[in-house]
N, C-alpha and C positions, 0 to 999 in steps of 0.2 A: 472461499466463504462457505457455511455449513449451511446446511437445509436449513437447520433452525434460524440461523440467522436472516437468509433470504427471505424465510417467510415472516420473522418478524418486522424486516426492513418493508416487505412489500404491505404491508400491514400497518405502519408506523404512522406517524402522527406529520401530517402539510404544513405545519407550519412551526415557528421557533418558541421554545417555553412550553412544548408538549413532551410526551414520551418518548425516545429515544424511535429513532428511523428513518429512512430516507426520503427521499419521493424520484421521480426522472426527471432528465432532464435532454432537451430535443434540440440541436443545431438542422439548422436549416437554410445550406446554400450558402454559409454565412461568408463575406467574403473584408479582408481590411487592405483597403490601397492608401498609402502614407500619399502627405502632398507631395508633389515633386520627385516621383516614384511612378515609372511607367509602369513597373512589374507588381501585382499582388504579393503583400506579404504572407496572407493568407488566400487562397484560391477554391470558392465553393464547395467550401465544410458542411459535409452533413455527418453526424453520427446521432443516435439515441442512447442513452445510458438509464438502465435499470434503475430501480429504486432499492438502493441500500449495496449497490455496483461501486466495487475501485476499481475506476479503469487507466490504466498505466499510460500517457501520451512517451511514448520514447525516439526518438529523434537526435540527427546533429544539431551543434551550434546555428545557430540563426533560421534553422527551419521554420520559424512560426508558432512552433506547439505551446508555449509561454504565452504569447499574443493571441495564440485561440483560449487559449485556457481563461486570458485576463479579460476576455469579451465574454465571460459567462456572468462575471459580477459587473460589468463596464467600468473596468480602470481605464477599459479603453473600449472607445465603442465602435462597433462596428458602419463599414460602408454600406454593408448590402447584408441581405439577410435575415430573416428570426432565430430567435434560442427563448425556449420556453421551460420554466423549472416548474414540475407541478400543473402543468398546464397552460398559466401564466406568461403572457408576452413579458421577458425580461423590460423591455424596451419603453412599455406604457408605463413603468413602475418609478418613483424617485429614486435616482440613482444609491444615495445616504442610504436610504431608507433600506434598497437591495442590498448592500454590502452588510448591513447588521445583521440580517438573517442567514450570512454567508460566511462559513469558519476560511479564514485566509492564511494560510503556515510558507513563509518564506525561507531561504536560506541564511539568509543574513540575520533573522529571526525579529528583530525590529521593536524588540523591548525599550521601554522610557527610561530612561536610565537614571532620572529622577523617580520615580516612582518604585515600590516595593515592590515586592512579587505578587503578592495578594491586591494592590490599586494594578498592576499590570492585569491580571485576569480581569478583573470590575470593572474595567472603561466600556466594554460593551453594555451588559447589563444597566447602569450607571446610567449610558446613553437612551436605554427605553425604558428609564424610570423605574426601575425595581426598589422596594427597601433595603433597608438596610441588613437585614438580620436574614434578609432572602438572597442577598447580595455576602454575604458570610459564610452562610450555609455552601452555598456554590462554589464559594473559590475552596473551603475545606475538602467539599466531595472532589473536586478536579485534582487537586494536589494530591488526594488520596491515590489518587484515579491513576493518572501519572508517576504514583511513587514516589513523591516526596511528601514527606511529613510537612503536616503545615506548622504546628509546634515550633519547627526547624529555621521553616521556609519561608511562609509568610512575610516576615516580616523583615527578610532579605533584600538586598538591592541587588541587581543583576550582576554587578561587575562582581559580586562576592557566589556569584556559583559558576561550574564548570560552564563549557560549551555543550557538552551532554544535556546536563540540564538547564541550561536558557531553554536550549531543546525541544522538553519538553513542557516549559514552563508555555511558550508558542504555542503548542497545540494545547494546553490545556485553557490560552488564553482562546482558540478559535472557538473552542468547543463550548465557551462560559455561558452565552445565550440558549444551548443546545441546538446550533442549527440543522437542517435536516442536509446541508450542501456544505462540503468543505472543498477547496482547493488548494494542492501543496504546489508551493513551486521548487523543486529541489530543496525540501526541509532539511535533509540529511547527509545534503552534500559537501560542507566546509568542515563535518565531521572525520576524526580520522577512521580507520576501518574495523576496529575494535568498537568503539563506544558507536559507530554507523551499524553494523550489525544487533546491538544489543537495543538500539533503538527502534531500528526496524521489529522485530519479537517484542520489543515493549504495544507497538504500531497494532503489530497483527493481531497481539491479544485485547488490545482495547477495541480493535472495528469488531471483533466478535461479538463485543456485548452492547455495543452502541450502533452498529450497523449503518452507519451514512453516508450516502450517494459520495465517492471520492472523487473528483479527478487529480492525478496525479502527472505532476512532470517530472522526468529525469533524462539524462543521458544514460545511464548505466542499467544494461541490460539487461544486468542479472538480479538487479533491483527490481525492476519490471517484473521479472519471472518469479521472485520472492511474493510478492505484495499484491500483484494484481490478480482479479478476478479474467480480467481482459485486458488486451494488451492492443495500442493502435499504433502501429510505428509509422512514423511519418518521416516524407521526403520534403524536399522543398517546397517552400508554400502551403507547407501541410496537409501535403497530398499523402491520403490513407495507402498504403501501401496493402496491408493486410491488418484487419483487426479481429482476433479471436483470443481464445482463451490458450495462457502459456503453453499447456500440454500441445494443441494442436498447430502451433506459431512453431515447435523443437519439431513435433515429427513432420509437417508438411510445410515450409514457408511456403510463402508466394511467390517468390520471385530471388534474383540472385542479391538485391538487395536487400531482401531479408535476412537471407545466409548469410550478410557481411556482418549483421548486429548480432546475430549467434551464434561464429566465430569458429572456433575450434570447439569439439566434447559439448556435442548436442544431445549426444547421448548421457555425459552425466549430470548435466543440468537437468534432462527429463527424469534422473532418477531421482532426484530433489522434488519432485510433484507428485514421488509413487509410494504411498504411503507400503509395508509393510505386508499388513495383510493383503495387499494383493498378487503375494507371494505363495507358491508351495512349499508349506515348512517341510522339513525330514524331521526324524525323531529327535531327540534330544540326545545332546550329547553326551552330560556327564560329567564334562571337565572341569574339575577342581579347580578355584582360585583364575580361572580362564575368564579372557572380554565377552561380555553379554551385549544387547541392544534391544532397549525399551520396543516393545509389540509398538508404542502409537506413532515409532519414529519413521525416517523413509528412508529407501531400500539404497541412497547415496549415503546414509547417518551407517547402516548397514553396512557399506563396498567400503568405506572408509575403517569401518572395527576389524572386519576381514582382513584389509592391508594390512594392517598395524598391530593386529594377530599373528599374522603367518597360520594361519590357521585355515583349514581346506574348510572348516564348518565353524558358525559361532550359536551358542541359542538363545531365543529371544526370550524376553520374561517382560511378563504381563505387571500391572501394577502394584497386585501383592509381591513381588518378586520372587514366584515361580515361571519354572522357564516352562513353556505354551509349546516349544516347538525350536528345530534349529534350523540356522538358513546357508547357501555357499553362494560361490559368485555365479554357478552355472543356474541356479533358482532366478536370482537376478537379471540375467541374460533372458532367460526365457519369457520373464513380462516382457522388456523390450521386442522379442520377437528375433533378437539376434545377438552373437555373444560380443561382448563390451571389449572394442580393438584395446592390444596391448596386453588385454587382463587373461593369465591365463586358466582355464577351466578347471574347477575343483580335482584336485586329486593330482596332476598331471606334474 
């Protein structure tokens, strides 16, 4: 997330139907033992989460990270514990009342399948008495927002658009009230890995300009390292294993459990987090009709045109598309601190 946007999120407006931003949101100790379950399915969860922070819960199957997450709106409530949004004891609050001011993005995505596209987004609103013409206005800006034309869309029924877009018609349904708290539970998971990718970039340009508190669940970890601000990987019970930001989760895990979710080529997933310029360019090269890469891309957008070049040096070009400077794989190496196994060093 950019400065800008931090400080608009930490700046942002407490409550739903104000100006876009998040607020925090605090577990405490929080703990869910099912009946007839000796063992905790959750085990004395504490994390704090920023205001206008996506933080990635990433985990295996039946770890709990779902079940902490669904204890922050109480789908499910908890045994033991506070969680407070904004300050606010979740707990003292009507439960209905908490979930309306909480954008909820499923995998299964949970559209009416009577209902249009445009009465899909308006059930929340609708729900806290908005008009009608302010209830209009809203579902046009979200669809905008989302990239589908409402002209189009509107006045679609679900089964008549892709799975891409149910998609995003989901989150443009969470976001209808403008909550300042969203939670996704694997949104992007029964997508295939094409329209999953583009959705995610669709994700990341919209938390730029909307900025809200996410928590986010998945399994897939390079999902996590894409989207999150922060990342908590969790073991059983929802025990924090290590929670920091991606860059620092690829160079330093915590433990050998960490290194089992970031697998092989931890090094080129860190170069997917390094933008460019914080490379030393060399001169430019000159080469006619040769692969370039955009100055704002990162230095893995870069190891990847180099590959696919053959080429010992590519140059980068700035937005007017003049080239700024050019870069090789041994420039790349040297942010890392070490050179990138397999790859060999410019020139050689």
């Amino acid at each position: 997330m950019s400065d800008s946007t931090a400080t608009r999120a930490a700046t942002g407006a407490a409550s739903a139907g104000s100006t876009p931003g998040g607020v925090g949101i605090t577990l405490d100790k929080v703990t869910k033992i099912y009946a007839g379950q000796g063992a905790p399915a959750v085990d004395d969860f504490s994390m704090s989460v920023q205001p206008g922070e996506l933080v990635m819960f990433v985990g295996p199957s039946g770890c709990g990270k779902t079940t902490t997450m669904k204890m922050i709106n109480r789908i499910i409530e908890p045994t033991s514990g506070s969680i407070a949004i904004d300050g606010r004891d979740v707990l003292s609050l009507n439960p209905n009342e908490l979930r309306r001011h909480i954008g909820y993005v499923i995998q299964q995505i949970g559209l009416f399948p009577h209902m249009t596209i445009a009465e899909n987004i308006a059930v929340v609103p609708r729900l806290l008495g908005w008009g009608k013409q302010k209830i209009a206005d809203r579902v046009d800006e979200l669809l905008n927002t989302v990239q589908l034309d409402p002209g189009t869309f509107a006045a679609r029924y679900p089964k008549q658009l892709s799975g891409g877009q149910q998609q995003r018609v989901g989150v443009a349904r969470a976001l209808a009230a403008d909550p300042p708290v969203m939670l996704m539970d694997e949104p992007f998971g029964a997508t295939d890995p094409i329209t999953r990718e583009k959705l995610q970039a669709e994700f990341l340009r919209l938390q730029e300009s909307i900025g809200k508190t996410i928590i986010f669940v998945t399994h897939d970890f390079d999902e996590a390292i894409r989207l999150g601000d922060r990342i908590a990987v969790l073991s059983d019970r929802s025990q924090i294993e290590q929670f920091d930001t991606p860059a620092n989760i690829l160079s330093a895990p915590a433990n050998d459990y960490v290194r089992s979710f970031i697998g092989q080529g931890a090094a080129l997933k860190r170069l997917a987090l390094i933008p460019i310029a914080d490379a030393t360019l060399s001169a430019v090269t000159g080469v006619k009709n040769a692969p370039t890469v955009a100055a704002d891309a990162t230095l893995r957008d870069a190891l990847d045109a180099l590959v696919l070049a053959g080429l010992p040096a590519i140059d980068v070009v700035g937005g007017d598309g003049r080239a700024v400077g050019s870069i090789t794989v041994d420039a790349i190496s040297a942010v890392l601190g070490a050179e990138l196994p397999g790859v060999p060093p410019a020139g050689a």
